[in-house]
NUSE-326477 format. One record per residue (C-alpha): x, y, z. Coordinates in Angstrom, 2 decimals, decimal comma. Layout:
N
<vopa east="X" north="Y" up="Z"/>
...
END
This chain:
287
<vopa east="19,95" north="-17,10" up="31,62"/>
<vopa east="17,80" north="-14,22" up="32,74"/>
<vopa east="17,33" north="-10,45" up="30,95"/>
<vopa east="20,12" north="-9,16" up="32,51"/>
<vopa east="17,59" north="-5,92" up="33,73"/>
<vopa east="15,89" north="-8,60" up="36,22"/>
<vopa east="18,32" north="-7,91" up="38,72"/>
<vopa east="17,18" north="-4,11" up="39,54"/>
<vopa east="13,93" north="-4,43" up="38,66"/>
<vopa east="14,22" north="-7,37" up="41,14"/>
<vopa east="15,99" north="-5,19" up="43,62"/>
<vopa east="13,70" north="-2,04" up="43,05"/>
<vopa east="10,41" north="-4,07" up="43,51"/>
<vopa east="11,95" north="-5,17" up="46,76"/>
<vopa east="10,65" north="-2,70" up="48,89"/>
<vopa east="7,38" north="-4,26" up="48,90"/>
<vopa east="6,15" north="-7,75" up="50,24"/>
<vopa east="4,15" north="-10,23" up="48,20"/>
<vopa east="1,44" north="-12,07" up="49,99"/>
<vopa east="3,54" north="-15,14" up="48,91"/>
<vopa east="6,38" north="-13,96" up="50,78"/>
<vopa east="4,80" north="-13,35" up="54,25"/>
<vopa east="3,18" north="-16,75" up="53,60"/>
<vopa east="6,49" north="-18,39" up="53,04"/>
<vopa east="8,35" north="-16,95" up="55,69"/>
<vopa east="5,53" north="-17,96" up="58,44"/>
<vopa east="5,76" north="-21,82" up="56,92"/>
<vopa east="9,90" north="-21,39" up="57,13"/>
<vopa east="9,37" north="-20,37" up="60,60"/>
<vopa east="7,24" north="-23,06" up="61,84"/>
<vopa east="9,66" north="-25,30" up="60,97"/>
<vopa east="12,88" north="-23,96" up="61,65"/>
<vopa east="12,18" north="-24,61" up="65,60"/>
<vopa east="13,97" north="-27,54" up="66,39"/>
<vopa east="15,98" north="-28,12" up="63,11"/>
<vopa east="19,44" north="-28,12" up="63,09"/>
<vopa east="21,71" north="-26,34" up="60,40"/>
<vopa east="23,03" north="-28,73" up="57,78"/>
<vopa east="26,62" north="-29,92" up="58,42"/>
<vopa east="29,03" north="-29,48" up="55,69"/>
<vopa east="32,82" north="-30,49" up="54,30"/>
<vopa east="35,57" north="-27,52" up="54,14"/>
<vopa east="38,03" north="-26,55" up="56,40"/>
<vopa east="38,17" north="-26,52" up="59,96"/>
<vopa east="39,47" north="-28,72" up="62,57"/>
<vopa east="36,53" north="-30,89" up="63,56"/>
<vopa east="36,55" north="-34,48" up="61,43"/>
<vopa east="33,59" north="-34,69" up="59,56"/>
<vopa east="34,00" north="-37,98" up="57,61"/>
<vopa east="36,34" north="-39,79" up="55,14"/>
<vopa east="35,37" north="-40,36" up="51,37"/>
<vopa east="36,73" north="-41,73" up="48,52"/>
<vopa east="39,52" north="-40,24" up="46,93"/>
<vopa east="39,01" north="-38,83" up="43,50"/>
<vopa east="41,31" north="-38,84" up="40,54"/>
<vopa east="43,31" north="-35,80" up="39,97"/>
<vopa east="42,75" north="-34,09" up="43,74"/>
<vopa east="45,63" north="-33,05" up="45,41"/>
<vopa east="47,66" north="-36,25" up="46,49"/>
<vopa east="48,36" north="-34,20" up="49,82"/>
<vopa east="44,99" north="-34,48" up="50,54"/>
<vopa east="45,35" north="-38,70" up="50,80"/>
<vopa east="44,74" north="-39,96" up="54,54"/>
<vopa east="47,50" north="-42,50" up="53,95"/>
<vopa east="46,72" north="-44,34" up="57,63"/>
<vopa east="43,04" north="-45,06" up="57,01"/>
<vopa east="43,40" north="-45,95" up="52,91"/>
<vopa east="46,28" north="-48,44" up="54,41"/>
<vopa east="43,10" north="-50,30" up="55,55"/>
<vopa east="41,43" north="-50,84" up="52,57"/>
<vopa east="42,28" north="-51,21" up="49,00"/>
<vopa east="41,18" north="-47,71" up="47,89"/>
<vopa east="42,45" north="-43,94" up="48,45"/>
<vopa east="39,96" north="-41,86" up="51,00"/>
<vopa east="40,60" north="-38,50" up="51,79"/>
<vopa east="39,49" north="-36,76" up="55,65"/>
<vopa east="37,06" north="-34,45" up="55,61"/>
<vopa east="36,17" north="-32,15" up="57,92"/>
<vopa east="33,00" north="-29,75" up="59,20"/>
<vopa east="33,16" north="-26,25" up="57,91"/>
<vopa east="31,42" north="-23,49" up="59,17"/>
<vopa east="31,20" north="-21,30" up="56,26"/>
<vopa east="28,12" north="-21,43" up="53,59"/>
<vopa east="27,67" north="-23,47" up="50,87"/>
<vopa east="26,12" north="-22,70" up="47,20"/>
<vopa east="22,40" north="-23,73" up="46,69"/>
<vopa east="20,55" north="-23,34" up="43,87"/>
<vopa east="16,58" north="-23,67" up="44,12"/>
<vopa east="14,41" north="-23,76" up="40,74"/>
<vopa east="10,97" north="-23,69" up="40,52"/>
<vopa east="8,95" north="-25,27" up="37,62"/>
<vopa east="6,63" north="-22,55" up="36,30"/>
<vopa east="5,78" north="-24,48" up="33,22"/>
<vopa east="1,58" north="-24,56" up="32,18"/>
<vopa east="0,77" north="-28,01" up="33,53"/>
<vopa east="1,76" north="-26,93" up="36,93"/>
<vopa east="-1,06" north="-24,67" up="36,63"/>
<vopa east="-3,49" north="-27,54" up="37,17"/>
<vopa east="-5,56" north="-27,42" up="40,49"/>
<vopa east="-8,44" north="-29,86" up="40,58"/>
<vopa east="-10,60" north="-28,41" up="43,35"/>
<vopa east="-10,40" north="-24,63" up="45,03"/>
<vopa east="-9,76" north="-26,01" up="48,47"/>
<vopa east="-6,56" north="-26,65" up="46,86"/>
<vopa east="-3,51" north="-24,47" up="45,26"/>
<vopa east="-2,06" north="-25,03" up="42,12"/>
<vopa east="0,87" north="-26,54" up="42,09"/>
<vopa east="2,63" north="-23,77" up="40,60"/>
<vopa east="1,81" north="-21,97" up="43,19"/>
<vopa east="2,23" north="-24,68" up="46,14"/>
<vopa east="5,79" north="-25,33" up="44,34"/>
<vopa east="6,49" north="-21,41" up="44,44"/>
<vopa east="5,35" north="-21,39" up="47,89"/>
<vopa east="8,03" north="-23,94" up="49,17"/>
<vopa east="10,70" north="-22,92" up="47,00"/>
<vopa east="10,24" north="-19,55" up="48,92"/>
<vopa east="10,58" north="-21,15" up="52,15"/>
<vopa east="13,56" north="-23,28" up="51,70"/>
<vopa east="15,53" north="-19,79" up="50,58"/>
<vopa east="13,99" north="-18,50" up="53,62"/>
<vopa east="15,09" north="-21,42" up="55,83"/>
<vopa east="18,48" north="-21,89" up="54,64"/>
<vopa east="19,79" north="-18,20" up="54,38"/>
<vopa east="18,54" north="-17,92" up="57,92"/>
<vopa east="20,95" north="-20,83" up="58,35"/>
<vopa east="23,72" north="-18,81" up="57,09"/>
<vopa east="23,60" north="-20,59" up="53,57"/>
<vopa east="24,08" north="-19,02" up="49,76"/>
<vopa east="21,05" north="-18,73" up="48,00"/>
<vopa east="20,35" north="-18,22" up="44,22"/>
<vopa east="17,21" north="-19,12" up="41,54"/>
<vopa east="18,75" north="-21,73" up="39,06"/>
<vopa east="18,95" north="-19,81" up="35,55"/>
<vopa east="18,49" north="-16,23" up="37,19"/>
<vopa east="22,20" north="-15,37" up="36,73"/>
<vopa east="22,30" north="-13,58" up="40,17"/>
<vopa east="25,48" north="-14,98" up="42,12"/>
<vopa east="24,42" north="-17,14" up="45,54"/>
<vopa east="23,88" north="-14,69" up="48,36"/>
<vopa east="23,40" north="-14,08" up="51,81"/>
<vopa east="21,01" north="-12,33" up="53,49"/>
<vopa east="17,40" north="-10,79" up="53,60"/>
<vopa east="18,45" north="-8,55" up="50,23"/>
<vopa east="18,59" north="-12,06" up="48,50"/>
<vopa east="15,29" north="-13,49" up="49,84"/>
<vopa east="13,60" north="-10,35" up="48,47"/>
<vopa east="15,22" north="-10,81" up="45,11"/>
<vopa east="13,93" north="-14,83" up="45,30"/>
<vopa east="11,11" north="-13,71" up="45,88"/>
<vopa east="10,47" north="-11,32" up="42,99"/>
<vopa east="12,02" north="-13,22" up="40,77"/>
<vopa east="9,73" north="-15,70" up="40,87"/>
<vopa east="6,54" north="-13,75" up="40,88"/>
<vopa east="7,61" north="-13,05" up="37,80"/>
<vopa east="9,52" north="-15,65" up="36,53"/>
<vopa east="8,21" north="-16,18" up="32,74"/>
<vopa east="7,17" north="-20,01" up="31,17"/>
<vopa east="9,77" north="-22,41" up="31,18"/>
<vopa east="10,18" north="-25,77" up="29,34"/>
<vopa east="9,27" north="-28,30" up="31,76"/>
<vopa east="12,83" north="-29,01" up="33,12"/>
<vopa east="15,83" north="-26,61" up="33,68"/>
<vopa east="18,70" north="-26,01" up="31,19"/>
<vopa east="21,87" north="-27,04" up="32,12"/>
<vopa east="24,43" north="-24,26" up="32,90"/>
<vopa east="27,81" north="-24,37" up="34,49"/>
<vopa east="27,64" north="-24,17" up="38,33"/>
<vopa east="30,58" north="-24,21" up="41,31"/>
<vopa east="31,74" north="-27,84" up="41,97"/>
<vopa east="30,15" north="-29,10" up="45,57"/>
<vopa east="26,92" north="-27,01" up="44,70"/>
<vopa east="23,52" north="-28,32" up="45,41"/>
<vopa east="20,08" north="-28,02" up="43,84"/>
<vopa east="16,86" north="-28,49" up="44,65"/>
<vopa east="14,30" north="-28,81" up="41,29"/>
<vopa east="10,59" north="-28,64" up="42,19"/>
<vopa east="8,20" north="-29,87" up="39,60"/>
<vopa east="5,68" north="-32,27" up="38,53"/>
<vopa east="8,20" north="-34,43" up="36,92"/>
<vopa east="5,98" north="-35,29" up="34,33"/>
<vopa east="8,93" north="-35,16" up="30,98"/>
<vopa east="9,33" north="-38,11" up="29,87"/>
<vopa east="12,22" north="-40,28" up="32,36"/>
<vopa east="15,30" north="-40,49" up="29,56"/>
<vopa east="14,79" north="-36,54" up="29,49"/>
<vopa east="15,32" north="-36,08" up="33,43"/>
<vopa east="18,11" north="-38,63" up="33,09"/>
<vopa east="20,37" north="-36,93" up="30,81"/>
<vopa east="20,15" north="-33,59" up="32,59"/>
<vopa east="20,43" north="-34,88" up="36,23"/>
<vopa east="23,72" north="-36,93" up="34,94"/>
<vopa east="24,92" north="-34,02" up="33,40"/>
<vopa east="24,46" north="-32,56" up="36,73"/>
<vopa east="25,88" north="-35,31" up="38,94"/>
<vopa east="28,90" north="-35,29" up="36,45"/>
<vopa east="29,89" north="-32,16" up="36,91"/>
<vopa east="30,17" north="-32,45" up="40,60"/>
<vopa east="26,67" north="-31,46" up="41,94"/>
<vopa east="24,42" north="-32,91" up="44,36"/>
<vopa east="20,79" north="-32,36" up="44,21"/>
<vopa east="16,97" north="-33,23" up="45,07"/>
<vopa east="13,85" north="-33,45" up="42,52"/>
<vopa east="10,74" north="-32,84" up="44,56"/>
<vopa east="7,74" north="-33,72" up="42,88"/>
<vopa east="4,83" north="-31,82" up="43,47"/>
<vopa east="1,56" north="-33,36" up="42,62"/>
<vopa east="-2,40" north="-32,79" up="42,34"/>
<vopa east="-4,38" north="-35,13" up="44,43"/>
<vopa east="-6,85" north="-36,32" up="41,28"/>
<vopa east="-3,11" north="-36,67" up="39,25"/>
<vopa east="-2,55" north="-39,86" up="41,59"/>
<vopa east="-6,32" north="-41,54" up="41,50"/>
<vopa east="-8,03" north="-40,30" up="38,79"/>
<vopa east="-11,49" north="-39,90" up="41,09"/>
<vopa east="-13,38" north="-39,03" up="37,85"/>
<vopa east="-16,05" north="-41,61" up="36,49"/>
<vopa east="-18,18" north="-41,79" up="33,37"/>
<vopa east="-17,18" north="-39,47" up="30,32"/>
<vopa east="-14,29" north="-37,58" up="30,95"/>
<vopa east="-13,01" north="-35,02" up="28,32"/>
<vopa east="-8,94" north="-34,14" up="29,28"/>
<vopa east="-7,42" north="-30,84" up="27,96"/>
<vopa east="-3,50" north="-30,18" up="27,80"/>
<vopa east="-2,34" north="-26,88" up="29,34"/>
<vopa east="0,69" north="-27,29" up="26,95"/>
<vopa east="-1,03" north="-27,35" up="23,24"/>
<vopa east="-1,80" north="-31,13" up="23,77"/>
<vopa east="-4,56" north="-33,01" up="21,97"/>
<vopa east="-7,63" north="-32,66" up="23,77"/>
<vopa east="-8,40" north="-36,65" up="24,89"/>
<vopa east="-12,11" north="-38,13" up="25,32"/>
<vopa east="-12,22" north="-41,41" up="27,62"/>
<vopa east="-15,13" north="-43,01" up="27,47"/>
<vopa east="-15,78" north="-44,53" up="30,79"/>
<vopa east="-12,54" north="-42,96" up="32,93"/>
<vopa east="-12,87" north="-45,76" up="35,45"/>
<vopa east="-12,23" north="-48,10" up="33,10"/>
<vopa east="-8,42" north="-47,11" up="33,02"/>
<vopa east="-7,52" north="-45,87" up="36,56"/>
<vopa east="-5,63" north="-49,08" up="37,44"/>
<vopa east="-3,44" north="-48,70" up="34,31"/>
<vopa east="-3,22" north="-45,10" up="34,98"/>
<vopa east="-2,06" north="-45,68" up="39,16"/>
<vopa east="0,40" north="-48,50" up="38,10"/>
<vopa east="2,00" north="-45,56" up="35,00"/>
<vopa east="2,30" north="-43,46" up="37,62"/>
<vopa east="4,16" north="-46,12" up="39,81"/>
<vopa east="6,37" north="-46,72" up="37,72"/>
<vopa east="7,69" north="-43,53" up="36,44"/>
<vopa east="8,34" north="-42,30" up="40,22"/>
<vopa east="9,99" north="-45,70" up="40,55"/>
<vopa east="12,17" north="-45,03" up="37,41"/>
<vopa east="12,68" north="-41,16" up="39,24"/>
<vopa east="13,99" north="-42,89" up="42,21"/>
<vopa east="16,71" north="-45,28" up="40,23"/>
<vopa east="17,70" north="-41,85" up="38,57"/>
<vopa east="18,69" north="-39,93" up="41,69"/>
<vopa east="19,63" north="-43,23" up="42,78"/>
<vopa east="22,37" north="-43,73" up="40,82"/>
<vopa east="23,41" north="-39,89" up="40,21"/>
<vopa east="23,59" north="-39,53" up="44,39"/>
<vopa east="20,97" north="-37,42" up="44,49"/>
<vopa east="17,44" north="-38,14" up="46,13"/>
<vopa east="13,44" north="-37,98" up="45,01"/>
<vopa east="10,62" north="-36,79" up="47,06"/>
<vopa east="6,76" north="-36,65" up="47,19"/>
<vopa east="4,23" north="-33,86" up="47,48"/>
<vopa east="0,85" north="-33,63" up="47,02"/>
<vopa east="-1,23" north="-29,92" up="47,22"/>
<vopa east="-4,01" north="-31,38" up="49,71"/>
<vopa east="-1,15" north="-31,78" up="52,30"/>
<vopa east="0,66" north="-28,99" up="54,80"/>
<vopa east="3,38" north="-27,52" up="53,15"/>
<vopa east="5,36" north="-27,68" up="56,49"/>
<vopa east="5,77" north="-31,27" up="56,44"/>
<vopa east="7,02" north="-30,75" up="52,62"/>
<vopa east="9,40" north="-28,27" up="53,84"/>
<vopa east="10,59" north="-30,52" up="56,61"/>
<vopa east="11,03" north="-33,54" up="54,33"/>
<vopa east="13,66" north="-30,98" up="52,08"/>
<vopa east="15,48" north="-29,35" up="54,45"/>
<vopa east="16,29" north="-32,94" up="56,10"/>
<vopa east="17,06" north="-34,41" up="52,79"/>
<vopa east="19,57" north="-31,37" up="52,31"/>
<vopa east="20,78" north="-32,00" up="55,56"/>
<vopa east="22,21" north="-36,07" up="54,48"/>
<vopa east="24,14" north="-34,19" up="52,61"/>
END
């Protein structure tokens, strides 16, 4: 949880716009033409969809005529037009400091970047926005974009992955990192998640020379997190083995979100963060 004097030193600092901010808010906008606002379960009159009745809901809420069909319970759902709860965090640990060229940003900063947009894009939508660990309630409006976007400029180191922390039932999250914690670690805290009732989306964002390893020749690798420095003789000599790792611990991500209901996603620094910001604001939208 965050020092509780972030909040109006968030709030104070408001007044003035980051760079980050304007930046954010022109992607959010470029993309917002044409997209519709996500569709979501509540109350209301319009039917939405039926799913599968779960143990200890209200029996009352049992659709009796269309689980007669079937052997299982389902329960009618329908399209509500107030907000939802989202929580956006934002992976400001040292290896997303890594940029392998100046033509491109970090991907602390590409992450940041997005993670700023989304807010933007789905409290212009009407949705409840909050930073995952800030402590600040989901909120509406242009106040709460501000805060966002303070509170991550400056958001101190974190660990990698979030902790885990009690959140509203029928919340959703959206974790943008490199992903780079070992699988088992990612699994335990995203079915921790998914247990508790939550949907979410890991986005992984991603250095070009992290996915081919262009180097050749003698290569000497520093850690940005107190890891061994590591000398490779002849780099080439290992960039198959190094692509097919890579392969298969996004593969392993995908079975993960897979099987918790949530969903995985792909982002690499040399590409238009519009098209990332399209590909999460549709995935939010499944839901």
């Amino acid at each position: 949880m965050a020092d509780a004097a972030l909040r109006p030193r968030a709030e104070a600092a408001a007044a003035a716009l980051p760079p980050l901010l304007v930046a954010a808010e022109r992607v959010a906008a470029s993309v917002m033409q044409g997209v519709h606002g996500r569709r979501r379960t509540g109350q209301g009159e319009t039917f939405w969809q039926y799913r599968t009745y779960e143990p200890g809901e209200p029996a009352g809420r049992i659709d009796w005529r269309e689980s007669a069909k079937a052997e299982r319970l389902y329960v009618r759902e329908t399209e509500w037009e107030a907000a939802q709860s989202l929580f956006l965090w934002c992976d400001s640990s040292a290896s997303m400091d890594y940029a392998s060229s100046r033509n491109w940003p970090s991907k602390r900063r590409r992450a940041t970047l997005l993670t700023l947009a989304l807010a933007a894009m789905l409290l212009r939508g009407g949705e409840r926005v909050s930073l995952l660990g800030s402590g600040l309630a989901p909120a509406h409006g242009r106040a709460t974009l501000d805060r966002v976007a303070h509170l991550l400029d400056g958001e101190a180191r974190t660990a990698g992955l979030p902790e885990f922390e009690k959140l509203p039932r029928h919340g959703h999250m959206v974790w943008l990192s490199d992903f780079l914690a070992p699988v088992e670690t990612i699994n335990r805290l995203v079915a921790r998640y998914a247990d508790a009732g939550l949907k979410g989306h890991l986005f992984q964002v991603m250095d070009p020379a992290e996915e081919s390893l262009p180097f050749n020749g003698r290569v000497r690798f520093e850690g940005f997190e107190d890891e061994s420095p590591l000398l490779i003789g002849r780099v080439e000599g290992i960039r198959d083995q190094y692509i097919d790792k890579l392969r298969l611990h996004r593969e392993a991500l995908r079975a993960v979100t897979r099987l918790a209901g949530w969903s995985f996603g792909i982002h690499r620094t040399d590409a238009a963060p519009t098209q990332a910001l399209l590909g999460l604001y549709r995935a939010l939208a499944k839901d």
